[in-house]
C-alpha positions as CSV (number, residue, x, y, z in Angstrom):
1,X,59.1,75.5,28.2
2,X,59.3,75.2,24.2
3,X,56.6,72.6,23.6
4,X,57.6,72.2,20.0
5,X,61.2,71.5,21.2
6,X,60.2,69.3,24.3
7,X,57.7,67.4,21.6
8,X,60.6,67.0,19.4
9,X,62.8,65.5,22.1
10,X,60.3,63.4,23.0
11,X,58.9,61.7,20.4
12,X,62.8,60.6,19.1
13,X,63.0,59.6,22.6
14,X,60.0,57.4,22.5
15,X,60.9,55.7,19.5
16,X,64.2,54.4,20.3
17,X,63.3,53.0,23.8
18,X,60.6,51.3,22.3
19,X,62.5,49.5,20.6
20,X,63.2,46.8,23.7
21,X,59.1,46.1,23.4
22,X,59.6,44.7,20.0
23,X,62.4,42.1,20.9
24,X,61.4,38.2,21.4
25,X,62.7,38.2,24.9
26,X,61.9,36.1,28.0
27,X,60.2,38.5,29.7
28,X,60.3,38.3,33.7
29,X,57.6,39.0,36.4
30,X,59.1,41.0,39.3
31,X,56.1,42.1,41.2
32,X,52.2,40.8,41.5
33,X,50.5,43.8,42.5
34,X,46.9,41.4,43.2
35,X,45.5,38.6,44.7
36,X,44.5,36.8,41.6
37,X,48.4,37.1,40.4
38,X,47.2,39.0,37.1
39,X,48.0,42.6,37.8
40,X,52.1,42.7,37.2
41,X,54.7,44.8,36.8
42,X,57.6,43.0,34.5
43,X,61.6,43.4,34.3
44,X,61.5,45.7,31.2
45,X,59.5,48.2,32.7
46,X,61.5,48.0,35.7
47,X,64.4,49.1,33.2
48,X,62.6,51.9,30.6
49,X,61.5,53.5,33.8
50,X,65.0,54.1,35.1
51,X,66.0,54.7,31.5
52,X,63.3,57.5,31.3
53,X,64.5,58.9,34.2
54,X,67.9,59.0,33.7
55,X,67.3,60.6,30.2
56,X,64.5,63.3,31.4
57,X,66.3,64.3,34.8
58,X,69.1,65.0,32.9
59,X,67.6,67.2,30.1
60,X,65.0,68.6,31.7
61,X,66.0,68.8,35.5
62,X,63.4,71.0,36.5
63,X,60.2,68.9,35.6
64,X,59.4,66.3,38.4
65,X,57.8,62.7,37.8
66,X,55.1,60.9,38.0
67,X,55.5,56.5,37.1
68,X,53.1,53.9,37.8
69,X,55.5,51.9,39.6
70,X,58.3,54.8,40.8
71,X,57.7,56.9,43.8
72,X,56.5,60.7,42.6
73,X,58.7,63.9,42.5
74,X,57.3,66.9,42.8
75,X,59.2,70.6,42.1
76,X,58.2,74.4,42.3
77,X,57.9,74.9,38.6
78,X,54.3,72.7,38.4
79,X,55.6,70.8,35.6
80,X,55.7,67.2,35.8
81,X,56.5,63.9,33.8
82,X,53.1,61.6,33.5
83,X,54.8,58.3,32.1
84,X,53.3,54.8,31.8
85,X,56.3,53.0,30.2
86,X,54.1,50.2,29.3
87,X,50.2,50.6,29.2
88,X,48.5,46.9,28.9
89,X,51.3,45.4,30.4
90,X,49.2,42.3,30.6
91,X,48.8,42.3,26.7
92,X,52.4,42.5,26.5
93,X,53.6,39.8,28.5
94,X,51.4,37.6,26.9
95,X,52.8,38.8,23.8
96,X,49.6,40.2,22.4
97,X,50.3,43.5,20.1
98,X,47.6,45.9,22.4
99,X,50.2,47.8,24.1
100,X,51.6,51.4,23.8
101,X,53.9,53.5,25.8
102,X,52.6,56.4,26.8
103,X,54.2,59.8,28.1
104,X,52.8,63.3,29.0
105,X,54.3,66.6,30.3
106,X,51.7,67.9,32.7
107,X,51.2,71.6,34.1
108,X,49.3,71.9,37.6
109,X,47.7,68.7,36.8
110,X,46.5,69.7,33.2
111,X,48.2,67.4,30.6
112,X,49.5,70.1,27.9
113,X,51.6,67.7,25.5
114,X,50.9,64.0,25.3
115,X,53.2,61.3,23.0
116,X,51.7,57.5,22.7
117,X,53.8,55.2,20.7
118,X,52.7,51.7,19.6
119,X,56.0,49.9,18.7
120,X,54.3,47.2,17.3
121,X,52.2,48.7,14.7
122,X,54.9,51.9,14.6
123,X,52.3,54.6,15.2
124,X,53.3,57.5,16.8
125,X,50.4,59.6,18.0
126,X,51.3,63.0,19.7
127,X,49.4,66.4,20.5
128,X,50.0,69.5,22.8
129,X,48.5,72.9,23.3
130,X,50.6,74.5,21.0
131,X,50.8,71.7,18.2
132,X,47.9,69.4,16.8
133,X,47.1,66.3,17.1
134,X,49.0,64.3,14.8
135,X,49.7,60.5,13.7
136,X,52.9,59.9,12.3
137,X,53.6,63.7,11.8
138,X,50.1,63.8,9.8
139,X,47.6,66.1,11.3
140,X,44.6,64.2,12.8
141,X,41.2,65.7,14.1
142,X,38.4,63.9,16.0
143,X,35.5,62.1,14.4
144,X,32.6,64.6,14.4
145,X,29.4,62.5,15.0
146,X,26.0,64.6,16.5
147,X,23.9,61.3,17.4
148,X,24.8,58.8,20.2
149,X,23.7,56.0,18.3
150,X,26.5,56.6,15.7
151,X,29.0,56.2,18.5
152,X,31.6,53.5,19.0
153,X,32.4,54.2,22.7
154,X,35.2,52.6,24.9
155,X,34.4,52.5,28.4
156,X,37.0,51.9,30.8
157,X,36.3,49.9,33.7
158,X,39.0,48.7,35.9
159,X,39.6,45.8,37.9
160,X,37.3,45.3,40.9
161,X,38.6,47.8,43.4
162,X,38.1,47.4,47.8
163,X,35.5,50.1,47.0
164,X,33.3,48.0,44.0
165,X,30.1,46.9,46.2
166,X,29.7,50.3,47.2
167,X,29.9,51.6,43.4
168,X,28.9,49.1,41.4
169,X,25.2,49.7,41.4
170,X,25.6,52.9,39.8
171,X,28.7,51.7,37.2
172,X,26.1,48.9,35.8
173,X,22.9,51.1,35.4
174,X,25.2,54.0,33.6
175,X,26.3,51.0,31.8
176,X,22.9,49.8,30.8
177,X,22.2,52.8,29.4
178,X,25.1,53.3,27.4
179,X,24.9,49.5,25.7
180,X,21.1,50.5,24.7
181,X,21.6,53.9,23.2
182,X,24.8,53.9,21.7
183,X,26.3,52.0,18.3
184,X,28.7,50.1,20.2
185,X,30.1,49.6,24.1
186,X,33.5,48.1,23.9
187,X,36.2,47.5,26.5
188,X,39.5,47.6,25.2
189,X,41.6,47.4,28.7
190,X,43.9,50.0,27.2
191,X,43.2,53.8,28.3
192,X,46.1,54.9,26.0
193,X,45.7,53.2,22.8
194,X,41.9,53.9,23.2
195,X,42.4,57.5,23.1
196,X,45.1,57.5,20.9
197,X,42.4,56.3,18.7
198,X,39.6,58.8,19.4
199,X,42.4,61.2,19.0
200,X,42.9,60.0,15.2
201,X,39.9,60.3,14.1
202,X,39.4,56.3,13.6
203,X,36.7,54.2,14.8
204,X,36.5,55.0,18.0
205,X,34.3,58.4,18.8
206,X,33.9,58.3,22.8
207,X,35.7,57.7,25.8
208,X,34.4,57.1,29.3
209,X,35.5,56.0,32.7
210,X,33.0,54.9,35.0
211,X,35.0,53.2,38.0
212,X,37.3,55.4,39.8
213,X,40.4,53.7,39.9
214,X,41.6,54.9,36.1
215,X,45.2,55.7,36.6
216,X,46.1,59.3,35.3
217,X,49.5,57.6,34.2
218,X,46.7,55.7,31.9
219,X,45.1,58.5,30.6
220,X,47.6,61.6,30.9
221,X,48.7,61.8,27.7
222,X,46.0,60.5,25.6
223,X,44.0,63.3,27.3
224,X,46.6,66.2,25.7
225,X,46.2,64.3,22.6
226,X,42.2,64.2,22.1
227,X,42.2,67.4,23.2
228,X,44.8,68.7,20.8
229,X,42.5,66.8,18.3
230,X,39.1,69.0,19.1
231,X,37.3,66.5,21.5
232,X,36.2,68.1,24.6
233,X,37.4,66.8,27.8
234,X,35.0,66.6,30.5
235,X,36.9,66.0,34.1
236,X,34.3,64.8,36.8
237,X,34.3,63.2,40.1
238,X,32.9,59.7,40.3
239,X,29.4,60.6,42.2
240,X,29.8,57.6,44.5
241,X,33.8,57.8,45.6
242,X,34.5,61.1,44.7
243,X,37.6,60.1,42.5
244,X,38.2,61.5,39.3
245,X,37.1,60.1,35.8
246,X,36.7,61.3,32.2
247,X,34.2,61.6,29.3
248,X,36.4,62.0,26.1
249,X,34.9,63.0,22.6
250,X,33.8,65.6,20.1
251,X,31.8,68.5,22.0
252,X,28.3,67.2,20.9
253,X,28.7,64.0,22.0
254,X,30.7,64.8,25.1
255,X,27.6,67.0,26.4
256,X,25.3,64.4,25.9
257,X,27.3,61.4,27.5
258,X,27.7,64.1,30.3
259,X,23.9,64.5,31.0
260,X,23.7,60.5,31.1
261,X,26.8,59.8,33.3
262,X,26.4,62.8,35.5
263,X,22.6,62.8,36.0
């Protein structure tokens, strides 16, 4: 596939169907996907998910699909569609500006182009294997730091899981550690945006997952982005579960949060 072309496509794409995000709408719950009613899936992305299918299938008919809330297609080629229409759907329903959409084209499970949009703010952050890492067609890079305790770190843990008593001992001591050695822990709740960010080359300098329920729909894309930026992804298997997770930042960093997490 021509990446430039298919980032191209893309990115336009992105724009224009972000456009329903920005409108003050009633916004509908259609589906409660937990017990304590706060996981949801809403009418609009009930609608840009047909809308991105309907659009991609058409252009691109041999790439297959993968949506949070759609059943996935697979095809021969390897190539697939890695789309969250709305990451921090939460944010957005509540009408608070933390929300991004978020799509990646993904060979044999390696993300190779990544496009994140923030409608509200208008930022448009994209990256591939072929193209650079860019914000608004600038080219970004990722912060270089060499010392932990410069680091602003995002950690991503999800919602309490049917799996959390059994993993929990292990996701608070790595935890521990992290708080004590590095500049800052925070926990933004929004995979995307977060490494959309590290991507940039902003404040945030390091990415980790520590429970093992982080949706690759989550992180797809941001991961083609930091990587198109120069940060070094490290893919690992959560020691307790077995499920994958991430450590996202510059190579310096990334081998030192690697010795913590994975020791």
């Amino acid at each position: 596939m021509d990446l430039d072309k298919v980032m191209k496509f893309v990115s336009e794409m992105v724009q224009k169907e972000a456009e329903i995000l920005t409108i003050d709408q009633d916004i509908k719950i259609i589906k409660v996907k937990d017990k304590e009613k706060i996981d949801i899936q809403t009418d609009i992305e009930h609608i840009l998910e047909e809308r991105f299918y309907s659009i991609l299938v058409e252009t691109f008919p041999e790439v297959g699909f993968e949506m949070e809330d759609s059943p996935l297609v697979t095809n021969k080629h390897g190539y697939r569609w890695v789309i969250d229409v709305i990451d921090g759907t939460k944010y957005f329903f509540y009408k608070i500006p933390l929300f991004s959409m978020s799509v990646a084209l993904v060979l044999n499970d390696k993300p190779v182009l990544g496009v994140i949009y923030n409608p509200i703010s208008k930022q448009l952050y994209t990256g591939s294997i072929v193209q650079s890492a860019q914000l608004n067609g600038v080219a970004t890079k990722i912060k270089e730091v060499h010392n932990l305790n410069e680091v602003m770190l995002n950690v991503d843990i999800s919602k309490h899981g049917d799996g959390w008593d059994e993993i929990k001992s292990w996701v608070l001591n790595k935890l521990h550690i992290l708080v004590d050695i590095t500049y800052r822990v925070r926990m933004f709740g929004v995979g995307a945006l977060s490494l959309a960010w590290l991507g940039s080359g902003s404040l945030v300098n390091g990415y980790v997952s520590l429970t093992d329920n982080i949706k690759f729909v989550d992180v797809a894309a941001g991961l083609a982005i930091c990587e198109a930026a120069g940060a070094r992804v490290i893919y690992f298997n959560h020691p307790v579960s077995g499920k994958p997770c991430y450590i996202v930042a510059c190579p310096t960093i990334a081998d030192q949060l690697a010795r913590i997490i994975l020791n």
